[in-house]
C-alpha positions in Angstrom: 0.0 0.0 0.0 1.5 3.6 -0.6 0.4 6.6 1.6 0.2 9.7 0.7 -0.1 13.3 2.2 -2.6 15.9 0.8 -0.8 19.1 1.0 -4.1 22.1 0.9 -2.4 23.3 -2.6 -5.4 25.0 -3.4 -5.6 22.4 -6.8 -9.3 21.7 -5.6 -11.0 24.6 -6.9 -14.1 24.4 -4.7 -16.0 22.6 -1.5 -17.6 20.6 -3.8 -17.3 16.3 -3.6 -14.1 14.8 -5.3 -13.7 11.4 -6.3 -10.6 9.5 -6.3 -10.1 6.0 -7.4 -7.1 3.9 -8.2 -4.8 3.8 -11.5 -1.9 2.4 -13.1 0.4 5.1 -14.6 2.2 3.9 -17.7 5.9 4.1 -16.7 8.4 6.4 -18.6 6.6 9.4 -17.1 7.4 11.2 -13.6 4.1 13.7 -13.4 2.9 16.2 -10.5 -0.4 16.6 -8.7 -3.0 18.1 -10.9 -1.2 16.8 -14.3 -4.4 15.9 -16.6 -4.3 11.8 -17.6 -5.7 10.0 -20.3 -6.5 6.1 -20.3 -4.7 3.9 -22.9 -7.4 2.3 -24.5 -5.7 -1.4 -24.7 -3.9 -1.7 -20.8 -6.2 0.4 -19.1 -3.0 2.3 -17.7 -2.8 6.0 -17.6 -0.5 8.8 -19.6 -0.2 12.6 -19.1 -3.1 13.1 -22.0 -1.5 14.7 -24.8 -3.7 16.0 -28.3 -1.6 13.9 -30.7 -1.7 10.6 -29.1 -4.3 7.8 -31.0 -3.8 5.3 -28.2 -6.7 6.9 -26.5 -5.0 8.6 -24.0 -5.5 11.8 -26.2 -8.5 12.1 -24.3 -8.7 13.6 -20.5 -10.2 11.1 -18.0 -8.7 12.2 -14.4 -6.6 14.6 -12.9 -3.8 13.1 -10.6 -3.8 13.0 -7.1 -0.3 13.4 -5.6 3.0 13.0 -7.5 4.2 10.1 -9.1 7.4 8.7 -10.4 6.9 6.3 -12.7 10.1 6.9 -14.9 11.3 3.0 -14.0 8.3 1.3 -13.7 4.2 1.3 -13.9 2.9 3.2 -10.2 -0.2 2.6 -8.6 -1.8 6.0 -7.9 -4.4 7.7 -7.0 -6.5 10.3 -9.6 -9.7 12.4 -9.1 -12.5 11.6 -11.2 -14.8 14.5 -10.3 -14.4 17.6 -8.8 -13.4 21.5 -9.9 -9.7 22.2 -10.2 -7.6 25.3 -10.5 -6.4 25.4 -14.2 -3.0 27.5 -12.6 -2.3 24.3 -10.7 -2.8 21.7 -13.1 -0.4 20.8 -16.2 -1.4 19.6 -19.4 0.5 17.4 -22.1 1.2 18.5 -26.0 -1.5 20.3 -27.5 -3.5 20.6 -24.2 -4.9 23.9 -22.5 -7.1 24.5 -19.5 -10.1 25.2 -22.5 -9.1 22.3 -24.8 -9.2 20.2 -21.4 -12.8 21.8 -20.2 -14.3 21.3 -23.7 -13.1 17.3 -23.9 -14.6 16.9 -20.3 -17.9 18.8 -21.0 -17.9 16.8 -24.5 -17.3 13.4 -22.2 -19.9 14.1 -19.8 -17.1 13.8 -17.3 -17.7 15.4 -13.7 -14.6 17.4 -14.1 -14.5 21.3 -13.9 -11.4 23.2 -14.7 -11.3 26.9 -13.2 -9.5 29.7 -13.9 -9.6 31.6 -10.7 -9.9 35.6 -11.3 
């Protein structure tokens, strides 16, 4: 089991509920809380979701919990499913911005809100 601790970051934008479940990030990659993951469509593992990929990772499915290094081997981690996030806190793969990311979720009819606090 791997323990983590949540550091108030201000990354979740708002009171409102937040789901987390558990993922396998795709190793090669060593990401930060609030990095925007897509699912690989054929393991079910996870990549920093990037506009050119055709593995369907391309497409935003979670926002990451807590750090991971994953540059040796596949982590088990956790990722937020739903919630609002602060786009200034979050980081996006090739291609990606806070509105490209907002539109795919909205498009998905995934419970995810990016903000861009004023």
């Amino acid at each position: 089991m791997v323990y983590a601790t949540f550091t108030n970051d201000s990354l979740i934008a708002s009171d409102s509920d937040v789901i987390a479940r558990t993922i396998t990030v795709k190793s090669g990659q060593t990401l930060t809380r609030g990095a925007v993951l897509g699912r690989i469509t054929a393991s079910d593992k996870y990549l920093l979701s990037a506009t050119a990929a055709v593995d369907g990772s391309q497409t935003p499915a979670c926002v990451l919990a807590y750090d991971v290094d994953a540059s040796a081997a596949d982590v088990v981690a956790q990722a937020y499913f739903t919630g609002e996030f602060n786009a200034n806190l979050m980081s996006f793969g090739a291609g990606a911005t806070a509105a490209t990311v907002e539109a795919s979720f909205r498009q998905g009819q995934v419970s995810i809100f990016v903000r861009t606090p004023v």
